[in-house]
DOPA-877897 format. One record per residue (C-alpha): x, y, z; residue in three letters. Coordinates in steps of 0.1 Angstrom, whole numbers, plus 5000, padded with zeros to 4 digits. Layout:
<semars>
XYZala...
</semars>
This chain:
<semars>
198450842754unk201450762770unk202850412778unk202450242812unk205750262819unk205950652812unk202750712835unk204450482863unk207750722862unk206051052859unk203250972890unk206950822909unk208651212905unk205651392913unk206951412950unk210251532938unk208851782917unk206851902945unk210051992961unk211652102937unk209352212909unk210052592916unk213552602910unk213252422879unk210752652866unk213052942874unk215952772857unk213352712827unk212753062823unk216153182828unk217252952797unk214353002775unk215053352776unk218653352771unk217853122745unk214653292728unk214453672743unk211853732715unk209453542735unk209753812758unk206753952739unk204553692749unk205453662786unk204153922813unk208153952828unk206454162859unk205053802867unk208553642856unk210553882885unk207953842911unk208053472906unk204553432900unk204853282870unk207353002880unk204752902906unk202052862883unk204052652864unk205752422890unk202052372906unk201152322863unk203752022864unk203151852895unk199151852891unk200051672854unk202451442874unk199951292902unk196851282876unk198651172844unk196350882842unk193351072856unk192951362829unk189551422835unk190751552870unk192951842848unk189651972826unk189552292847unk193652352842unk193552242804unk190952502797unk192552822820unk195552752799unk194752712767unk192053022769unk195353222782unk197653092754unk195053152728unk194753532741unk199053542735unk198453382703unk200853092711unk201652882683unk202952502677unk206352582670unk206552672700unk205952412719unk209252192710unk211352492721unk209452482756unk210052132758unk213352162749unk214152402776unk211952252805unk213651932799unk216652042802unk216052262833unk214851952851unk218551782843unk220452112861unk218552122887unk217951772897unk221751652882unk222251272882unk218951202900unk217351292868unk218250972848unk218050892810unk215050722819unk213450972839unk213951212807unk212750982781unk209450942799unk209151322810unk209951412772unk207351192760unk204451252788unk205451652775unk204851512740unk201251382748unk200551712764unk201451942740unk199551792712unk196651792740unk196852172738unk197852252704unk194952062696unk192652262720unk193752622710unk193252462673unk189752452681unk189952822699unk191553002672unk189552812642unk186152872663unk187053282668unk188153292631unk185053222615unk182953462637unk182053772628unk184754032638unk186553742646unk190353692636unk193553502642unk196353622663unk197053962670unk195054252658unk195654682658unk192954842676unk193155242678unk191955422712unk189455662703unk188055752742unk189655772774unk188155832810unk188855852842unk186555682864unk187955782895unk191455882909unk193755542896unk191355362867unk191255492836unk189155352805unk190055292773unk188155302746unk189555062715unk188255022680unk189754822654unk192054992636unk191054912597unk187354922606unk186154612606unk183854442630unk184254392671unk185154032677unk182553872701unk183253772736unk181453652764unk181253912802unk184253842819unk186453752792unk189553922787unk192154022761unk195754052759unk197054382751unk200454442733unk202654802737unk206154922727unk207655152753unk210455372742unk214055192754unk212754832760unk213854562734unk210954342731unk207154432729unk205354422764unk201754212770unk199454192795unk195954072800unk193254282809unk189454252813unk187054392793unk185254622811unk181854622789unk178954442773unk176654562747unk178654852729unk178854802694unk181455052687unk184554972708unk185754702735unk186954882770unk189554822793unk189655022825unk193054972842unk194755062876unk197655332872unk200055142898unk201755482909unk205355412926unk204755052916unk207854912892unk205754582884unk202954852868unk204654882839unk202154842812unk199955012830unk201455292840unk202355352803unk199255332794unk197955592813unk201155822809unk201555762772unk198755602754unk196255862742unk193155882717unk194755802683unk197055582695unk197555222687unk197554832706unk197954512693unk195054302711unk194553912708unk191453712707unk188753772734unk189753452760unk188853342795unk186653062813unk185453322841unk182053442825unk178653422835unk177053012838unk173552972820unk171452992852unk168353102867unk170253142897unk170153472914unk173653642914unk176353802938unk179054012920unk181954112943unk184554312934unk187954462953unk189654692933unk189954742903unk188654342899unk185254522893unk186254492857unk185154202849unk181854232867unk181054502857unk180754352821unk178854092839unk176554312858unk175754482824unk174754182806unk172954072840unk170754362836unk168554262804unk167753952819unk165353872847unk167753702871unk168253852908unk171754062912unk173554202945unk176354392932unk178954432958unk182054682955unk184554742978unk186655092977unk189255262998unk186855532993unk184755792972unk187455882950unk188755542941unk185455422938unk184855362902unk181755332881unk179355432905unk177355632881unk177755362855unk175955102882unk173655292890unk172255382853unk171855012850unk169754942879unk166154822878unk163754592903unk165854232901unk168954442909unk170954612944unk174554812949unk176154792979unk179455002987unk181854953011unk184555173016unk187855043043unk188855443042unk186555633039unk186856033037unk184456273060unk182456313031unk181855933023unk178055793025unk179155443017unk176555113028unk178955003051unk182655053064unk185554843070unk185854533053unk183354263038unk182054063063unk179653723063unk177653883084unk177254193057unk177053873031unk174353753049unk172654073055unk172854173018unk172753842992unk169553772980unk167053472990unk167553122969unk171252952969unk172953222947unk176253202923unk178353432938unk181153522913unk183953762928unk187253972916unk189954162931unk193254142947unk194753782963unk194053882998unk190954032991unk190153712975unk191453462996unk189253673025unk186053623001unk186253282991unk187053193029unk183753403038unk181953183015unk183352883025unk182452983064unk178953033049unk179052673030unk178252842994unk178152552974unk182052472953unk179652482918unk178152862929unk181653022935unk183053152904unk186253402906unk189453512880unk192953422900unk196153432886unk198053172909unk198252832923unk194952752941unk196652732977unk197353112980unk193353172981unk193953163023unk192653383050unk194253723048unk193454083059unk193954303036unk192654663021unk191354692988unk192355002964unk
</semars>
């Protein structure tokens, strides 16, 4: 724990960090990579030139700055992260270099307002932390270790299907490569997937849901081809390049967004191609007895995927409901245009459900503001988001 004096300094620059937390996290990244550029093969870099990243982190520093003396208040942000790092298979030695680099970031950027004082307590409050979660994933990897199919790090998996479930997603099929067992995961969960593309220096990894529950043969991912898109570029190369016979390097199963042990009845909504991870959901949903609206929003019939798939798992606790914001003259969807509270309303079933919901940010920030208009509960909304919390706002937006 750190001292009294550190937790006074670190709370006392959590409003300059607030300011300026992005810019030091953009300087943090520029050095570590000039410093490191292996650990380019850990970092998604699509999320580095967007800036995404940088903004997860700066929000990352400043929430450890105002509750450094509250950590219970982080227990949500602890876990997201160290369920991400232990999918990248992030080790100890590599928290000192991050340290080393973040620390230093925080002296260009701030120059002489960033005293030998304020260092010496940032460097140990960075200390405390990064023992807090080399301790955590400790328990992550140990705990996947020892379970059947379960392993340590990164892993070869061959593809031995792929199909096209509709115009831009295309499943993968993925078995490990020397035979052994599939590790375990819960619906939901994701896994980071390694590639080499031709002419790039360093390996490139990104995370992606699995897309099904209850196959004891392979683990599926069903990603988007991001056609025209230049921040697509795993997946575009995995639908260009990667065929049956190929091979991946896949990390442990990881991810806090899976199903709570409820009675509860439950409302899956999906934009996009954020139906993977409900779809795994909805699967495992169907061998129990619990109530299920399943919810899926399109542009339209041919980018609507899975629809056979839902269907063959239907039964008297379950409903599909399809909305399509462009549809073709063909199209028979349940409704047009966009999700709606009234549709919610019209559609969710009887008794206070969970409502657990994936997709793009504006498609999300437009769900979770539906549900707030409709005062769901904060303990029955469960949703995957990469970003700080305060970009879930009202926005209009298509799904695809």
């Amino acid at each position: 724990m750190a001292s009294k004096n550190t937790i006074e300094i670190v709370k006392s620059t959590a409003p300059v960090l607030q300011q300026y937390g992005e810019a030091i996290t953009k300087q943090f990244y520029k050095q570590l990579f000039e410093k490191h550029p292996e650990l380019k093969n850990i970092f998604n870099m699509t999320h580095q030139a967007k800036g995404d990243q940088p903004r997860v982190l700066a929000s990352a520093i400043f929430q450890y700055a105002t509750y450094i003396d509250q950590l219970d208040m982080l227990k949500g942000a602890v876990s997201a992260i160290t369920q991400k790092h232990s999918s990248l298979s992030i080790t100890p030695e590599m928290y000192p270099i991050v340290g080393e680099n973040l620390l230093e970031a925080i002296k260009v950027v701030l120059g002489d307002a960033a005293t030998p004082e304020i260092i010496d307590a940032w460097a140990e409050a960075y200390g405390d932390l990064a023992s807090l979660f080399i301790k955590e994933e400790e328990k992550l990897y140990s705990e996947r270790e020892n379970m059947t199919g379960g392993y340590r790090g990164k892993k070869k998996f061959k593809v031995v299907k792929r199909v096209a479930e509709s115009s831009v997603i295309t499943s993968f099929y993925l078995a490990p490569a020397d035979g052994s067992a599939l590790p375990p995961f819960q619906p939901g969960q994701y896994i980071a997937v390694s590639v080499e593309i031709p002419g790039e220096s360093h390996l490139h990894t990104r995370n992606y849901s699995l897309s099904d529950f209850g196959n004891q043969e392979t683990i599926r991912i069903s990603v988007k081809k991001e056609e025209g898109n230049p921040n697509g570029t795993v997946s575009n190369f995995l639908h260009a390049s990667v065929n049956v016979g190929d091979q991946v390097e896949i990390g442990i199963p990881a991810g806090d967004f899976k199903l709570e042990e409820s009675t509860k009845p439950v409302v899956l909504i999906a934009g996009g191609v954020g139906i993977t991870p409900l779809i795994s959901m909805y699967k495992a949903l169907a061998k129990t007895d619990r109530k299920v609206t399943f919810i899926q929003c399109a542009l339209n019939s041919e980018t609507h995927a899975f629809r056979n798939e839902i269907a063959e798992h239907l039964n008297e606790n379950s409903k599909s409901v399809v909305i399509y914001n462009e549809s073709l003259e063909h199209d028979e969807p349940d409704y047009k245009g966009l999700l709606t509270a009234d549709i919610l309303k019209a559609v969710m079933p009887e008794g206070s459900p969970a409502f657990y919901f994936c997709g793009p940010k504006p498609f999300m920030a437009d769900v979770m503001e539906i549900l707030q208009r409709l005062s769901v509960e904060e303990e029955d909304i469960h949703f995957e988001f990469f970003g700080p919390m305060d970009e879930l706002k009202k926005s209009e937006c298509p799904v695809g």
